[in-house]
BAGUPA-716556 format. One line per field, with one value per residue (C-alpha): residue in three letters; x, y, z. Coordinates in pm, 1 decimal. Layout:
! BAGUPA-716556
res: c(ALA, ...) .
xx: c(X, ...) .
yy: c(Y, ...) .
zz: c(Z, ...) .
This chain:
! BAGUPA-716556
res: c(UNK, UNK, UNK, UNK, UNK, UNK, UNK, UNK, UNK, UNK, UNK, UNK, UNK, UNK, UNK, UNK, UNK, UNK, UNK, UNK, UNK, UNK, UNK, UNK, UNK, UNK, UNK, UNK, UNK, UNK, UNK, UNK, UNK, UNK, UNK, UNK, UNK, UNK, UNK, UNK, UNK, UNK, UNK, UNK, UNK, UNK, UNK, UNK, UNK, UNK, UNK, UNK, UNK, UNK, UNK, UNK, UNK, UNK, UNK, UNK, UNK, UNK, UNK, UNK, UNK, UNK, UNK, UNK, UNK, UNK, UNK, UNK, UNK, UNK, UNK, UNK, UNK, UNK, UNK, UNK, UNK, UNK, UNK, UNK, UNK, UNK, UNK, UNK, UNK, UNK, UNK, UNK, UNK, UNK, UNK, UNK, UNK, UNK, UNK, UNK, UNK, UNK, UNK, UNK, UNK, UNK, UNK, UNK, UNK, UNK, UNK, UNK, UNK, UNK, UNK, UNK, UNK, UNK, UNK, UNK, UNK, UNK, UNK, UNK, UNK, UNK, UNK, UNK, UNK, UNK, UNK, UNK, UNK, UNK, UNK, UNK, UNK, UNK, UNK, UNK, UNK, UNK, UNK, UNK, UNK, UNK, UNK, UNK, UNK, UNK, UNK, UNK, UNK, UNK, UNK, UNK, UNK, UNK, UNK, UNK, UNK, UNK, UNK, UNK, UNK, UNK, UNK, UNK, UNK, UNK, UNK, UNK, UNK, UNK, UNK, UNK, UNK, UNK, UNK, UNK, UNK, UNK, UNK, UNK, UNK, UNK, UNK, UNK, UNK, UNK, UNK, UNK, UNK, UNK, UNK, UNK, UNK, UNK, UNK, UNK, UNK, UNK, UNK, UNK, UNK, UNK, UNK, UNK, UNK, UNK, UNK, UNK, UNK, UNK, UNK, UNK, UNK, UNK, UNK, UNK, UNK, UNK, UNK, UNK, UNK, UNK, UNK, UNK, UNK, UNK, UNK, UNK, UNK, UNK, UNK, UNK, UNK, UNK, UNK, UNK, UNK, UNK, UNK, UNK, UNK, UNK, UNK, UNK, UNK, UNK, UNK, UNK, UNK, UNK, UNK, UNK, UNK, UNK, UNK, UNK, UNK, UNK, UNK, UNK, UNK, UNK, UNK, UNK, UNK, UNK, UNK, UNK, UNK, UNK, UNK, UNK, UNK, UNK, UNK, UNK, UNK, UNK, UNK, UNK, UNK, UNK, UNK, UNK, UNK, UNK, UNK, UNK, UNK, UNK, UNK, UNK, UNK, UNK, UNK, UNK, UNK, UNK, UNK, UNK, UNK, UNK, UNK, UNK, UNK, UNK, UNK, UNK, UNK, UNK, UNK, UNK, UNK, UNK, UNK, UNK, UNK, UNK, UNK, UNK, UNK, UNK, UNK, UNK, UNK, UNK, UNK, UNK, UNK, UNK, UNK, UNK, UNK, UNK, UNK, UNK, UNK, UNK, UNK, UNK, UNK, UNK, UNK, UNK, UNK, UNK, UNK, UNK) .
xx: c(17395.1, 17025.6, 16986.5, 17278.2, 17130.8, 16822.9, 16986.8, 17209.3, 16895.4, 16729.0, 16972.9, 17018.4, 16633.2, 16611.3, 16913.8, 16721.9, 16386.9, 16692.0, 16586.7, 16314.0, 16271.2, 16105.7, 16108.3, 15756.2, 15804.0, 16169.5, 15972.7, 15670.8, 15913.8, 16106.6, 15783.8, 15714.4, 16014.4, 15985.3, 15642.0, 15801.0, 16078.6, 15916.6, 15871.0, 15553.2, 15257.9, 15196.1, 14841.2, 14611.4, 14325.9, 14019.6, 13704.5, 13375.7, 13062.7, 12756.7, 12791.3, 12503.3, 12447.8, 12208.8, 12035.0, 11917.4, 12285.0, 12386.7, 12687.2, 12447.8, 12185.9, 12337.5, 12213.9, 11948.2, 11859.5, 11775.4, 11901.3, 12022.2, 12314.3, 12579.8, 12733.1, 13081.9, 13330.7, 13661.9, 13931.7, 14265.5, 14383.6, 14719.0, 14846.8, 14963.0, 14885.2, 15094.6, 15454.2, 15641.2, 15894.5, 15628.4, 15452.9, 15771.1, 15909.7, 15562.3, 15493.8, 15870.8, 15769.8, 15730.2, 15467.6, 15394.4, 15437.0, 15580.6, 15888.5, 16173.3, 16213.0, 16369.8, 16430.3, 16758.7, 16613.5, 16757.0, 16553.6, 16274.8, 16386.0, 16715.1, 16653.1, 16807.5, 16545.1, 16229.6, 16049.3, 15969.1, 15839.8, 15559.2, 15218.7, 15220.1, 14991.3, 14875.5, 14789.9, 14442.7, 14182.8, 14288.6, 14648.7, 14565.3, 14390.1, 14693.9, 14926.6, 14666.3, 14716.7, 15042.3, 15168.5, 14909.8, 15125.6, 15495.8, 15368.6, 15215.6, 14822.2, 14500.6, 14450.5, 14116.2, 14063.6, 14010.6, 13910.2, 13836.4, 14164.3, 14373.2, 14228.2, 14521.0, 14824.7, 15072.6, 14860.7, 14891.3, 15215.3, 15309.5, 15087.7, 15240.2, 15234.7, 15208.4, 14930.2, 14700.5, 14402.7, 14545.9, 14411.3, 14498.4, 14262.0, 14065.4, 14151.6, 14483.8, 14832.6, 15006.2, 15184.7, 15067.6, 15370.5, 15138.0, 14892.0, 14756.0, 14454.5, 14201.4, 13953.4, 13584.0, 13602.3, 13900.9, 13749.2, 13435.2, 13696.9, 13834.7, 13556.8, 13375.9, 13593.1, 13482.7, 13626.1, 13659.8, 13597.8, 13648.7, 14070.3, 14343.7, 14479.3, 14500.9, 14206.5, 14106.9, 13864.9, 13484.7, 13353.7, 13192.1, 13511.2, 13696.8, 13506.9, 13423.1, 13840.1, 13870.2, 13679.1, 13852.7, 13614.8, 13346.0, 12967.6, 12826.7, 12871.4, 12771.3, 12938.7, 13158.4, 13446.8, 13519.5, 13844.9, 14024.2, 14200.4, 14032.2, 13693.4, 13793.4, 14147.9, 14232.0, 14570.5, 14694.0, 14614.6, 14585.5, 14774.4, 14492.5, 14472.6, 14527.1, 14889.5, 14974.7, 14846.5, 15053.0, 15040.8, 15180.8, 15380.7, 15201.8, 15398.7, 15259.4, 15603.5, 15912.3, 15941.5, 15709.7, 15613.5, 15921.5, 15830.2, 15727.9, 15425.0, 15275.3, 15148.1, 15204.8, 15410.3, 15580.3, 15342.4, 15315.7, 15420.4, 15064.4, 14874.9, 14735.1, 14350.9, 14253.6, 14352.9, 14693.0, 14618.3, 14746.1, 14672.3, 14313.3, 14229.7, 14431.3, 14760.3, 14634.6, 14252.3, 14250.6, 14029.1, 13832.9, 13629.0, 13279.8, 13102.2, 12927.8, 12600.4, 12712.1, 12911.5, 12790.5, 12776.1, 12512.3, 12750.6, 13113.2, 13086.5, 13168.1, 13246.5, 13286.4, 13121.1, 12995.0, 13020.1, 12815.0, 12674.3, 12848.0, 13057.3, 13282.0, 13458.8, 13454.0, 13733.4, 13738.3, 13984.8, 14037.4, 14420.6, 14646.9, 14461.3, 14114.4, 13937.2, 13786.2, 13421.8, 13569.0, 13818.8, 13523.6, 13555.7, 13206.2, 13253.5, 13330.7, 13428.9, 13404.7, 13596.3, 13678.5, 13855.2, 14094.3, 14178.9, 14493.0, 14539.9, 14832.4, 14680.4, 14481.4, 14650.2, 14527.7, 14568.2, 14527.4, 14253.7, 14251.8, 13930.9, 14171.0) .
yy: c(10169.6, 10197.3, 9865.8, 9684.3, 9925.1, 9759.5, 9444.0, 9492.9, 9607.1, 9282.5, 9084.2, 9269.2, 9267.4, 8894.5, 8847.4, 9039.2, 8853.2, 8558.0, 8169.5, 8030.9, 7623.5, 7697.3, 7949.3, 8033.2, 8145.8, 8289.7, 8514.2, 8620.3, 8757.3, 8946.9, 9049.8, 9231.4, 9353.0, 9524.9, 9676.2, 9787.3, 9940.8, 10129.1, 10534.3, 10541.2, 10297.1, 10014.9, 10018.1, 9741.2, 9808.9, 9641.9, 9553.0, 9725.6, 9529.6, 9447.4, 9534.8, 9405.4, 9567.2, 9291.3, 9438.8, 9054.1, 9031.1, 9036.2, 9234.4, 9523.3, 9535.8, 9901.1, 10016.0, 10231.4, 10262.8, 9870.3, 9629.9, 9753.8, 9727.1, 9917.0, 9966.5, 9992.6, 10117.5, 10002.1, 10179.3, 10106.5, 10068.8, 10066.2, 9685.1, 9816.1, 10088.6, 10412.0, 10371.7, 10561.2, 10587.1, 10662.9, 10941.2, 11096.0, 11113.7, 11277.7, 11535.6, 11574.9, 11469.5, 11108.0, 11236.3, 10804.6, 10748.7, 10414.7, 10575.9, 10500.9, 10222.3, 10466.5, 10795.0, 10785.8, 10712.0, 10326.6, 10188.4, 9957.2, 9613.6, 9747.5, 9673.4, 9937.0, 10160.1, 9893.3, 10138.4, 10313.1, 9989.7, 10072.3, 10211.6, 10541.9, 10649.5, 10967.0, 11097.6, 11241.0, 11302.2, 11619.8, 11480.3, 11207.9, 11403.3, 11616.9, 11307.3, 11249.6, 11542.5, 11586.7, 11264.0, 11357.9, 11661.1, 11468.2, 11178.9, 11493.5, 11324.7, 11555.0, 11667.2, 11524.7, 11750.0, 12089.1, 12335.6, 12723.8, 12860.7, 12559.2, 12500.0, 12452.4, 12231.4, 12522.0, 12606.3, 12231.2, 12203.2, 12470.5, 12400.2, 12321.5, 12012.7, 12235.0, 12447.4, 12175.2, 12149.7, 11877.5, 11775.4, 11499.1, 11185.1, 11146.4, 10822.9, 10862.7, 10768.2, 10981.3, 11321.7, 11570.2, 11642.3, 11963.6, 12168.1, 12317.0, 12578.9, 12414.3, 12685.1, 12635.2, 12860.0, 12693.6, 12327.7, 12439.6, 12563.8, 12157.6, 11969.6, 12142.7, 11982.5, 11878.2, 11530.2, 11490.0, 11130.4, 11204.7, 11284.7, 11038.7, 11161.8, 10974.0, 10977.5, 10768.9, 10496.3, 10531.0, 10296.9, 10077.5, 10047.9, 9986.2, 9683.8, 9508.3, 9538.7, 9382.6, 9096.2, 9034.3, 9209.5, 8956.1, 9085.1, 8960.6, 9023.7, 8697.2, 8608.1, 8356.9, 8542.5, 8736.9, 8886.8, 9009.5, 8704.3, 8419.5, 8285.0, 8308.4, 8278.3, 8620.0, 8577.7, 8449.5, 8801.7, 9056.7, 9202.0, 9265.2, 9257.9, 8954.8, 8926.1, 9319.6, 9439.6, 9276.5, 9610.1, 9544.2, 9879.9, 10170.6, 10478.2, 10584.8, 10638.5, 10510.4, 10249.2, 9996.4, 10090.0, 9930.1, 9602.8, 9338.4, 9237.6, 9611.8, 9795.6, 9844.4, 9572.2, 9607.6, 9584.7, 9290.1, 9048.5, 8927.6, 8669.0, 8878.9, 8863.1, 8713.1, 9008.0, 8990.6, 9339.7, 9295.0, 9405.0, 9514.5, 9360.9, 9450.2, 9703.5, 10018.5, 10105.3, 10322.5, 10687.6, 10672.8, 10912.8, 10875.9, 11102.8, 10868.6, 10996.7, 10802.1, 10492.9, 10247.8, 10453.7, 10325.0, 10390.0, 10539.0, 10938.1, 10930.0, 11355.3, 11651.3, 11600.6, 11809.3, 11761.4, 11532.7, 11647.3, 11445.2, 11508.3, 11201.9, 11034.5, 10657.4, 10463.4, 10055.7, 9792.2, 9789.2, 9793.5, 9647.9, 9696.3, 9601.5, 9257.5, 9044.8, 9214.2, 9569.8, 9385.9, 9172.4, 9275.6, 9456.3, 9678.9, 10039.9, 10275.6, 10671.8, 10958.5, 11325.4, 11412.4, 11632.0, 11349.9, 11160.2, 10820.7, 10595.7, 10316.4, 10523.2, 10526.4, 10526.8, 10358.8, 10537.7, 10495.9, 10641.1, 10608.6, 10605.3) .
zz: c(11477.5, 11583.3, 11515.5, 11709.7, 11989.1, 11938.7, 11959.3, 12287.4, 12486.2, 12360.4, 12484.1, 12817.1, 12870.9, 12792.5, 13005.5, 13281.1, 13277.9, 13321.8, 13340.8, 13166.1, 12999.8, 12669.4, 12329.6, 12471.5, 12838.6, 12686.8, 12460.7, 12692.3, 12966.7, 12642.4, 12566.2, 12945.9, 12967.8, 12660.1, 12805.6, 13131.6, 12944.7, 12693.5, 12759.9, 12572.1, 12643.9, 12413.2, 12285.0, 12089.4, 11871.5, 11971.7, 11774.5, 11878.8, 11950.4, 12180.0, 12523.2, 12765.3, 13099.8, 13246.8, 13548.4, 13709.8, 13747.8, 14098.8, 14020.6, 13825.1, 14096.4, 14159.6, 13809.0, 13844.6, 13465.2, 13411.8, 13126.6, 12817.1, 12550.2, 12471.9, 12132.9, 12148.4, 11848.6, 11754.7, 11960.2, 12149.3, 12490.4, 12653.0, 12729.8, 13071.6, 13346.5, 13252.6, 13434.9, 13685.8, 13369.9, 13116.9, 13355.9, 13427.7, 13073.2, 12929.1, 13230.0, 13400.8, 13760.0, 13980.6, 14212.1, 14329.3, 14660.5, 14577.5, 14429.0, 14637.9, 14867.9, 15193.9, 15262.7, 15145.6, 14829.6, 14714.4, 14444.1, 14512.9, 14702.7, 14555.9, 14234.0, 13979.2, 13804.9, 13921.2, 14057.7, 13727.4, 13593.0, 13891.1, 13764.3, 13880.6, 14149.1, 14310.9, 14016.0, 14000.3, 13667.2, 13609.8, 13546.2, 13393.4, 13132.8, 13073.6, 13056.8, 12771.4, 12594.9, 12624.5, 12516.7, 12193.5, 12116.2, 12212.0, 11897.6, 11668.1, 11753.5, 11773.9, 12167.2, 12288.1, 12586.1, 12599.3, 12898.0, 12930.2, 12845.0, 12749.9, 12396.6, 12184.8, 12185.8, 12261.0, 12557.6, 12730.5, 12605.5, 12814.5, 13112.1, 13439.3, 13645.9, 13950.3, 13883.0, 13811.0, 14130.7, 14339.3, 14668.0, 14880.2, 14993.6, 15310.3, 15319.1, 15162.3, 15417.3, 15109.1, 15090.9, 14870.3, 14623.0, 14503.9, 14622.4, 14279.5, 14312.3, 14434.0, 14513.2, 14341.6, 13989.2, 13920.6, 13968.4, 13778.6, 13536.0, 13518.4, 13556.2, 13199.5, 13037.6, 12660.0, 12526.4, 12159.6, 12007.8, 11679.5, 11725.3, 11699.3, 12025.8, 12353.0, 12597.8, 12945.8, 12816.7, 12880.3, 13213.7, 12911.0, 12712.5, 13031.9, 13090.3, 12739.7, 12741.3, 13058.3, 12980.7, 12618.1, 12427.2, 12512.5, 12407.5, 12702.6, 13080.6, 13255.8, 13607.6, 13431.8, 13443.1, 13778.6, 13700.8, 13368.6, 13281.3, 13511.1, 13604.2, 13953.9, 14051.1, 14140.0, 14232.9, 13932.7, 13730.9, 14026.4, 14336.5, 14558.1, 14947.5, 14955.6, 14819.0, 14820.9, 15156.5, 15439.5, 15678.6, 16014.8, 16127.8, 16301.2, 16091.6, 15730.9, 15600.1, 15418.1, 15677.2, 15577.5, 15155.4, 15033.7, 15152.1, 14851.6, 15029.2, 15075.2, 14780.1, 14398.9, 14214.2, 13840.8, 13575.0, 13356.3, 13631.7, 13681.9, 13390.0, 13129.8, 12990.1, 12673.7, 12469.5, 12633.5, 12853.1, 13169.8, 13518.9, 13485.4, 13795.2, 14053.7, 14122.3, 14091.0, 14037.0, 13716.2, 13572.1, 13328.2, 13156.8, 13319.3, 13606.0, 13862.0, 13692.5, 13408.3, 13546.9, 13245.0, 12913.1, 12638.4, 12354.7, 12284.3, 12172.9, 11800.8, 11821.7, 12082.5, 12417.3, 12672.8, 13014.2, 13218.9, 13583.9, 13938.6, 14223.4, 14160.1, 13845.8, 13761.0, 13867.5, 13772.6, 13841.7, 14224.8, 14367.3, 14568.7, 14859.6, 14733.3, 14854.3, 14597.6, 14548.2, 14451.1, 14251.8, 14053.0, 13661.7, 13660.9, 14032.5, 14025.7, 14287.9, 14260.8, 14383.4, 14337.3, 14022.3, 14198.0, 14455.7, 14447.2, 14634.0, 14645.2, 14482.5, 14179.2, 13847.2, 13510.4, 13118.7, 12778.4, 12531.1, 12168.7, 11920.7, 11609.7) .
């Protein structure tokens, strides 16, 4: 019975993804749908290597430490951004602003369920972390993250989406779907957080392992390639500003964020990189692990790590509403970890 199930979804999912000319282009769209429809994120293992930072690179100018090389290990990253659908069916809530298409809630350019194949957005580090965790426990993995007073799997199984510290963007045209405590023990309590390498569970990827990922696992990080996936055609693997930022109404609300040419789009609709991850450039701009202080990591943690010192976390990728140089494969922006933003999302990493 599982199997005809199997089967019938096939068939409706290739049936979905509709009209194509060749075996090839039949089986790549039955291949994204597949990603967009799956509840859990689908990861690929990727082999460590060289990483070189070279400072006489225009785009590393910023580095204050100079040249060196990173050492990277083997470990896996999530083909996609995490979904609307995959968020929701790991923590229990849809806190994206690009959710519904009006305020009488009818799905995206009424399309039925599209919107959860959306990466999900105003989600901040403290819940991606969680996501992290939690999805560890849901597939019986090691947690990676652990905090004064949420040290075991029982206590961030049990752990509330609404009492984690949430605050809402300056620049953000957003509503906050929770407040969270937000006062300063309690983001002193968050932000000493301790990562563990060594577990099997899922983590957000280092700023170093973000990168050698987006560029196909390539050991060297020479201009060549501008965005994950092309030399220098951006729109043929990214929704940036230029394709995804068409504002022209004078109201932050429902009135305008449904419109196909304003904001996030499905993921997987985009050409993937060499490594077939897609949507690395472009959509949403995703966590990772790394305090500003820290932006370009030397190696990947092999056990438990303390916390670094910053204000702001790493956040790579640029989004829908980025312009080509924020978008470029080796720029990095930084923000708040309690922050959330419309276009900020995340992916999972796992060492094992």
């Amino acid at each position: 019975m599982k199997k005809i199930s199997l089967l019938i979804i096939s068939v409706l999912c290739l049936f979905a993804c509709s009209k194509t000319s060749t075996k090839v282009e039949l089986q790549n769209k039955l291949d994204r749908c597949e990603l967009r429809n799956s509840k859990l994120p689908k990861m690929i293992e990727i082999k460590g290597g060289k990483f070189t930072v070279d400072k006489d690179d225009e785009m590393y100018k910023h580095i204050s430490s100079g040249s060196y090389t990173a050492d990277i290990q083997n470990f896996k990253i999530s083909l996609t951004e995490v979904t609307q659908k995959q968020f929701e069916y790991v923590m229990g809530v849809n806190p994206s602003f690009f959710k519904y298409c009006d305020s009488t809630n009818n799905s995206y350019n009424g399309k039925d369920d599209a919107t959860s194949y959306l990466p999900v957005e105003q989600v901040n580090w403290y819940h991606a972390i969680t996501y992290c965790n939690k999805l560890s426990i849901l597939e019986g993995k090691d947690i990676c993250y652990t905090i004064e007073g949420l040290t075991t799997p029982k206590d961030w199984a049990s752990l509330n989406y609404e009492d984690i510290p949430t605050a809402l963007s300056w620049r953000s045209d957003a509503q906050i779907p929770t407040k969270g405590n937000t006062d300063k023990s309690e983001l002193t309590k968050w932000n000493y957080v301790k990562c563990n390498f060594g577990n099997n569970g899922y983590r957000l990827p280092t700023s170093t392992e973000w990168e050698y990922a987006a560029r196909g696992g390539k050991s060297q990080t020479d201009d060549s390639t501008r965005y994950a996936g092309s030399k220098d055609n951006i729109d043929e693997v990214a929704w940036y500003k230029g394709n995804s930022y068409n504002y022209n109404n004078d109201n932050a609300d429902c009135a305008y964020h449904c419109k196909e040419d304003y904001g996030t789009k499905p993921v997987a609709t985009k050409k993937p990189n060499e490594l077939g991850i897609y949507d690395m450039t472009g959509n949403v701009d995703e966590w990772c692990w790394n305090w500003n202080t820290e932006a370009f990591p030397k190696s990947t943690p092999s056990g438990e790590v303390q916390p670094e010192k910053g204000a702001n976390r790493v956040i790579r990728g640029g989004s829908w509403r980025g312009d080509e140089g924020i978008c470029h494969i080796s720029s990095y922006s930084v923000t708040a970890p309690e922050f959330i933003l419309e276009d900020l999302g995340f992916r999972v990493a796992a060492s094992k």
